[in-house]
Each structure stands twice: as structure tokens, then as C-alpha cells.
C-alpha positions in Angstrom: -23.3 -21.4 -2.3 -24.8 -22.9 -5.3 -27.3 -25.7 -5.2 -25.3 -29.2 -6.0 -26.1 -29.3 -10.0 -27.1 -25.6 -10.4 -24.9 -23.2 -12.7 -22.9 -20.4 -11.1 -23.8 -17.2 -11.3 -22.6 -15.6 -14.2 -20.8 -12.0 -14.7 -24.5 -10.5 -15.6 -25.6 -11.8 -12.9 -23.3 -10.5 -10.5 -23.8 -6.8 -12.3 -27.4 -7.1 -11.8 -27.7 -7.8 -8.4 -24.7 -5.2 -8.0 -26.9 -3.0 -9.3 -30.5 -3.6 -7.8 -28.4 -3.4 -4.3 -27.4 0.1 -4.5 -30.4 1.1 -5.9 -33.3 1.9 -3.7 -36.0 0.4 -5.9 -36.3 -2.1 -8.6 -37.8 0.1 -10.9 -34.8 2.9 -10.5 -32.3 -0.5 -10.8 -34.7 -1.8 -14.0 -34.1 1.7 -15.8 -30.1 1.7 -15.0 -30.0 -1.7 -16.6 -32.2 -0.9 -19.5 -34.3 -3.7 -18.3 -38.3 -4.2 -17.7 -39.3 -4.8 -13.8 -40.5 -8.3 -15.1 -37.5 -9.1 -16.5 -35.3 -7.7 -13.6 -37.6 -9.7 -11.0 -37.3 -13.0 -13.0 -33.4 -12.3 -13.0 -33.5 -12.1 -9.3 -35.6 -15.0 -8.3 -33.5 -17.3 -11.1 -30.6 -15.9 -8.7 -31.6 -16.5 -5.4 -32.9 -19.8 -6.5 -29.6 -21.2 -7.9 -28.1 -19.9 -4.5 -30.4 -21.3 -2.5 -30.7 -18.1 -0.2 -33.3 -15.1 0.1 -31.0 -12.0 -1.2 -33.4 -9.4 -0.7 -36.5 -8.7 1.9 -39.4 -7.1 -0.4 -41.4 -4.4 0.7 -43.5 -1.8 -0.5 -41.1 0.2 0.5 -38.1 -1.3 -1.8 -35.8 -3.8 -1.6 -33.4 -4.4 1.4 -30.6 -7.0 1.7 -30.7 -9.9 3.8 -28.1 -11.5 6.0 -27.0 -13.7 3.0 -27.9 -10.7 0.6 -25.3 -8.5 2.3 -22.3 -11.6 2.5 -23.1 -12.2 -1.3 -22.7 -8.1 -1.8 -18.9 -8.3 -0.4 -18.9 -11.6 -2.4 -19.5 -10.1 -5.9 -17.8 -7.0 -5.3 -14.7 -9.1 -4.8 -15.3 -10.8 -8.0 -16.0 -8.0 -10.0 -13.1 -6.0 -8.7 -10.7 -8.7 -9.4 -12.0 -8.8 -12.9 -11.6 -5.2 -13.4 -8.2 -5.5 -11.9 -7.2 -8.4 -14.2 -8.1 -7.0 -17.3 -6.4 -3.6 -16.3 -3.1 -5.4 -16.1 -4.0 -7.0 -19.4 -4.8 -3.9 -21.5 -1.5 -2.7 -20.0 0.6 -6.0 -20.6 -0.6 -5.8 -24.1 -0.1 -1.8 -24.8 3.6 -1.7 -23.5 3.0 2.1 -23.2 -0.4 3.0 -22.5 -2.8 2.1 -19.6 -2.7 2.3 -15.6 0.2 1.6 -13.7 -0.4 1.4 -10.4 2.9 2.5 -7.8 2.8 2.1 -3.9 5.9 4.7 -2.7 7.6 5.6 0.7 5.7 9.2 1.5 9.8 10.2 2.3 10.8 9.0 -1.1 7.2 10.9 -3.0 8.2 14.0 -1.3 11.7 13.8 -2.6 11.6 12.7 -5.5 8.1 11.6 -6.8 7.6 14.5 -9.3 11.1 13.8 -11.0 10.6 10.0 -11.4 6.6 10.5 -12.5 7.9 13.6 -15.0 10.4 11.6 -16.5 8.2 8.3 -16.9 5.2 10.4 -18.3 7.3 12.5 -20.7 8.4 8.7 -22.3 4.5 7.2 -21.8 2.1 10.3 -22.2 -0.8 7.6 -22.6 -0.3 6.1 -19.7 -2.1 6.9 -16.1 0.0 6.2 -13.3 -1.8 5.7 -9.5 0.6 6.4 -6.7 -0.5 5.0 -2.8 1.5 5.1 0.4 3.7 2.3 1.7 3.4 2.1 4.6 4.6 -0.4 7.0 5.8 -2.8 4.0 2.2 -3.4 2.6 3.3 -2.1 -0.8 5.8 -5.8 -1.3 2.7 -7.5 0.2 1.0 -5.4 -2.5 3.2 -6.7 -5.3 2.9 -10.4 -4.4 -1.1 -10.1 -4.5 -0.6 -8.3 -8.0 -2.9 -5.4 -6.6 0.5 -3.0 -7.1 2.7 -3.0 -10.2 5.7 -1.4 -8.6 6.8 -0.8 -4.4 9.8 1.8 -3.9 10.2 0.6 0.1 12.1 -0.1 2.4 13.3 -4.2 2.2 16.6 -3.9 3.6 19.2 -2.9 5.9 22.6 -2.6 5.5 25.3 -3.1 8.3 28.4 -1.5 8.1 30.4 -4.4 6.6 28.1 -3.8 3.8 26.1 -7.0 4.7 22.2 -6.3 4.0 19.5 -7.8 5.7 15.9 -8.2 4.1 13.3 -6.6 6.9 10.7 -8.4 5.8 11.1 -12.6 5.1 8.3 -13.0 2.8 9.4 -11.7 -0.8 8.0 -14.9 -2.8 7.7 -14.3 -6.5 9.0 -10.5 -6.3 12.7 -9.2 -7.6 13.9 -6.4 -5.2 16.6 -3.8 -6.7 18.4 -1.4 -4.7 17.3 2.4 -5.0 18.5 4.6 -2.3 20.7 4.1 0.7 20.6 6.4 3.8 21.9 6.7 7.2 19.5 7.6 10.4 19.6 10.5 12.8 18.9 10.9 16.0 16.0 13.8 16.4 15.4 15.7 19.5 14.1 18.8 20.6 16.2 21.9 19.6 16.6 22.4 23.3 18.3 19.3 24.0 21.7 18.7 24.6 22.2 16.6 21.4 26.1 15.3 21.3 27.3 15.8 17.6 28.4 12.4 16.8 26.3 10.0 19.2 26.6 6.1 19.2 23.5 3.9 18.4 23.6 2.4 22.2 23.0 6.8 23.1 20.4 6.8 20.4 18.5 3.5 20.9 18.9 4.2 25.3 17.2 7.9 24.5 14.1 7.0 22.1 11.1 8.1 23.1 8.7 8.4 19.9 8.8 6.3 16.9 7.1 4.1 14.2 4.7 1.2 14.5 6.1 -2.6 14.8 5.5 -3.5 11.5 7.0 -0.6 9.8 10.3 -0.5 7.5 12.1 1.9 10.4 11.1 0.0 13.4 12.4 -3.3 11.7 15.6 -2.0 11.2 16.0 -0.7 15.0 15.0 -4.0 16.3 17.8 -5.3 14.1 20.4 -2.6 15.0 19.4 -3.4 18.7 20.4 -7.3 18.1 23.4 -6.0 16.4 24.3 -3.9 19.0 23.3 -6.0 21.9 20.8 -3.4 23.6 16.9 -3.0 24.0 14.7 -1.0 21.8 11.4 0.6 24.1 9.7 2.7 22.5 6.9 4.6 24.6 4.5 6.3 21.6 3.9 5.2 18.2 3.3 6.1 14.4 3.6 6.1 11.0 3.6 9.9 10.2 7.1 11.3 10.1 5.0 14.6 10.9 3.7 12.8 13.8 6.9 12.2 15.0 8.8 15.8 14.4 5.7 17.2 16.8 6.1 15.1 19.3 9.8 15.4 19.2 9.5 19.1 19.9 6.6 18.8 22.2 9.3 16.7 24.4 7.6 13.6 24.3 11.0 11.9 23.4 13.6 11.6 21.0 13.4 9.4 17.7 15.5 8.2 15.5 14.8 8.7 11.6 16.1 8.1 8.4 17.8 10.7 6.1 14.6 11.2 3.7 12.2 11.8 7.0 14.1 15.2 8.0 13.0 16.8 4.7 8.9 16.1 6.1 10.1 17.1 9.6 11.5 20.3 9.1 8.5 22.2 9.4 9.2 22.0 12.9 12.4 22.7 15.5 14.3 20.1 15.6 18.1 18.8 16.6 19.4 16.3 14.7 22.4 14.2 14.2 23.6 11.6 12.0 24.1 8.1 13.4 26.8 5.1 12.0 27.2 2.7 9.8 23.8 1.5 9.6 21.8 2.3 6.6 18.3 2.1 5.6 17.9 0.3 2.0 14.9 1.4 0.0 14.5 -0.8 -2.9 12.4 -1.1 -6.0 10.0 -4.0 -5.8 8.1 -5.9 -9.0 6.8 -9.1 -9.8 9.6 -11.7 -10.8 7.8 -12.8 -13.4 6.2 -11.1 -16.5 5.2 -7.7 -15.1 3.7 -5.5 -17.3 6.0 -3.0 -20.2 5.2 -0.3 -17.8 6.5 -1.4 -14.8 9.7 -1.9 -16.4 9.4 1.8 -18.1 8.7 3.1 -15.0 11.7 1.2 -13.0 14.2 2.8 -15.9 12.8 6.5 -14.7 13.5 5.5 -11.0 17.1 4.3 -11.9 17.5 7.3 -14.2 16.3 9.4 -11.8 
């Protein structure tokens, strides 16, 4: 915290003490900033006096960060990343086709159909970089609100079979949410099993064994089938990996139930499998409400073109 009266510390700043704490000395930290030792020292002290706090213990063996020097490290690192992630989604809100564009995805709906939307996008916008990260349990809407993700494809709803959809997860403030993709569940079992063709959801939901964490997309909808359908979820072991899941299936740990785009991931191993009613799984395209950047909305025409 800054002395009452005293200046905060200004971006320099923050890049110089960046630097001089992941450098081992202050003469290799002097030469990276193009600085003298003198000047870098009287930088420092000018710092740590506006602060208020010792940042560094000197030594003759270097400089190593105090208490306060190491909560001021996580400190500027925050600042300086939210400044480079601000002016990313400037240089991109200004370009319209050129710059990074940043896309969390279902790891179902990458293996299915990531290379056609991302071909499609990049054949419109060759100037423009496109990050891809897994959702995974929801973050990527969280990811939207916080602006550290242009665009989620995940799973916000569920759909009953009057057609009714649910949202899975509440907080959606200051996003839009479009439908994508639709798709049923299946019951998964090893190929042993003696897997009825057509099951009911009270069958399904009585015989799972194996499935995804609480705060995933999948487990939200089973809770919400089970309120529908008046019976109990219990679910004995727990992931996020549809791989996880399709080796434990056939290791006989349990059954599981999955959505359509999961078997595609699972199929590397032997498996039973049959479709379940009604209920669907609603995978949706998530973006900020308000002003997101040109290539957001290029890349939401690929997804609904593709």
C-alpha cells in the first residue's frame, strides 16, 4: 500500500521490479532494462519507499524477495497481465479481422468439430490468431463474464422433453447464450453387461456408477433429470475426462451415463451403450452481451455455418 500522499507506482515501475525479480542479480536485471546499476537501485529504493515496504533482502549474493516483495510480485503480475489482456481485446475491437481471439470449447465438441469451425473462421480471417482452452465444468461462461474468454461453446442448458430448457448454471449476467447443438445421453456399460436396448432414466440413474464432477455441465443435468424424475443420483467415482470415464466403464467400476458427443472420445475402448429419452443436453454459444469484439462475431457465424 502506498504511503497516504505518495504517487502510485507507475507501469515502469511495475516492469522494473518485474524484471529485477526474475533476474538473479541487479546487474543481469540493469543490462535487460538497458539501465545503469545506479539508476536501477535508485528506481528500487524510490519504490519501496512510496510503498512503504522492504521488497528485496540484499546480499552479496543477489537480491531475494521479501514477504511483501513476493505479495507485490502476484500484485503486479496481475496488473500487468490485465493490461496486456485489455489492450489485446482493443487491437482486436479495432481490427475487426485481425488479432487474437481467444475460444474456451467442450473437449466433445473440439474433437468433433473444432477443425471445421477453426478452418472455416481462418479461411475468412487469415490475420487473426485464435486460442482455444477447455471448458470444463462451466468455467468457460464464468470466463466470458470476467472478459478473459471471447467466446464459450458449453453446455448452459437442458432441455426436457416438452421442449422446456433449463439454464445449468444461474449466473449468466452480461452474457447472450445461443443455441448450438442438441444431444441425447446414453447409458455406457461394459460390453459384457446385460444393457436393455431402450432403458428408462429411473434404470439409468439406479445403475450409475462413474461419472463427472458436481460442478460440471453433465452432472448438472442429472441432478436435474433426477428432480424431474423423482429419484436419487449417487454417484461413487468422479471426473472430467470422458476417457476417464470409458476405462472405468470397462474396468467394471460402474456404468455412466454420457452425452452423444462423449462416445466419439470413448470409443477407443469396449463399450455398451444405449440411448436414453427425451432429455437433451444443450450446448450453446456464449459471448459478452455487450460490444464483443468483430471477431467473436466472425467466429460465432463459422460455428452457426458449421
Amino acid at each position: 500500500m502506498t504511503r497516504t500522499g505518495e504517487e502510485s507506482p507507475s507501469m515502469r515501475d511495475l516492469e522494473v521490479f518485474r524484471t529485477l525479480a526474475d533476474s538473479p542479480t541487479i546487474t543481469e536485471a540493469a543490462l535487460t532494462l538497458h539501465l545503469s546499476q545506479s539508476q536501477l537501485s535508485r528506481i528500487l529504493r524510490d519504490l519501496e519507499r512510496r510503498l512503504g515496504v522492504p521488497l528485496f533482502d540484499r546480499s552479496t549474493a543477489g537480491l531475494r524477495l521479501t514477504a511483501e516483495g513476493q505479495e507485490f510480485a502476484r500484485t503486479t503480475q496481475a496488473i500487468l497481465d490485465a493490461r496486456t489482456r485489455e489492450m489485446r481485446a482493443f487491437t482486436s475491437r479495432i481490427a475487426g479481422d485481425a488479432g487474437d481471439l481467444r475460444v474456451s470449447v467442450l473437449p466433445s465438441m473440439a474433437f468433433e468439430r473444432m477443425a471445421i469451425w477453426t478452418n472455416l473462421f481462418r479461411e475468412r480471417h487469415p490475420r487473426a490468431t485464435l486460442t482455444a482452452t477447455d471448458d470444463v465444468s462451466g468455467n468457460g461462461i464464468t470466463a466470458v463474464m470476467s472478459g478473459d474468454t471471447d467466446v464459450a461453446i458449453s453446455a448452459a442448458r437442458l432441455r426436457l422433453p416438452d421442449g422446456e430448457e433449463r439454464p445449468l448454471f444461474p449466473e449468466t449476467r452480461g452474457v447472450t447464450v445461443t443455441p448450438l447443438v442438441s444431444e441425447r445421453f446414453h447409458l455406457v456399460a461394459p460390453a459384457s453387461a446385460d444393457l436393455p436396448p431402450s432403458p428408462t432414466w429411473e434404470f439409468a440413474l439406479a445403475h450409475l456408477g462413474v461419472g463427472y464432477t458436481a460442478t460440471s455441465g453433465v452432472q448438472r443435468c442429472l441432478e436435474r433429470i433426477a428432480e424431474e424424475e423423482g429419484v436419487s443420483v449417487q454417484v461413487e467415482t468422479l471426473t472430467n475426462s470422458p476417457l476417464t470415464i470409458a476405462g472405468l466403464v470397462e474396468a467394471g467400476l460402474g456404468w455412466s451415463v454420457v452425452p452423444t458427443s462423449n462416445l466419439s472420445l470413448m470409443r477407443v475402448r469396449d463399450l455398451a451403450t444405449a440411448e436414453l429419452p427425451g432429455y437433451e443436453r444443450v450446448v450453446c454459444i456464449v459471448i459478452p452481451e455487450v460490444e464483443p469484439v468483430p471477431l467473436a462475431r466472425h467466429f460465432v457465424d463459422a460455428l452457426l455455418e458449421g
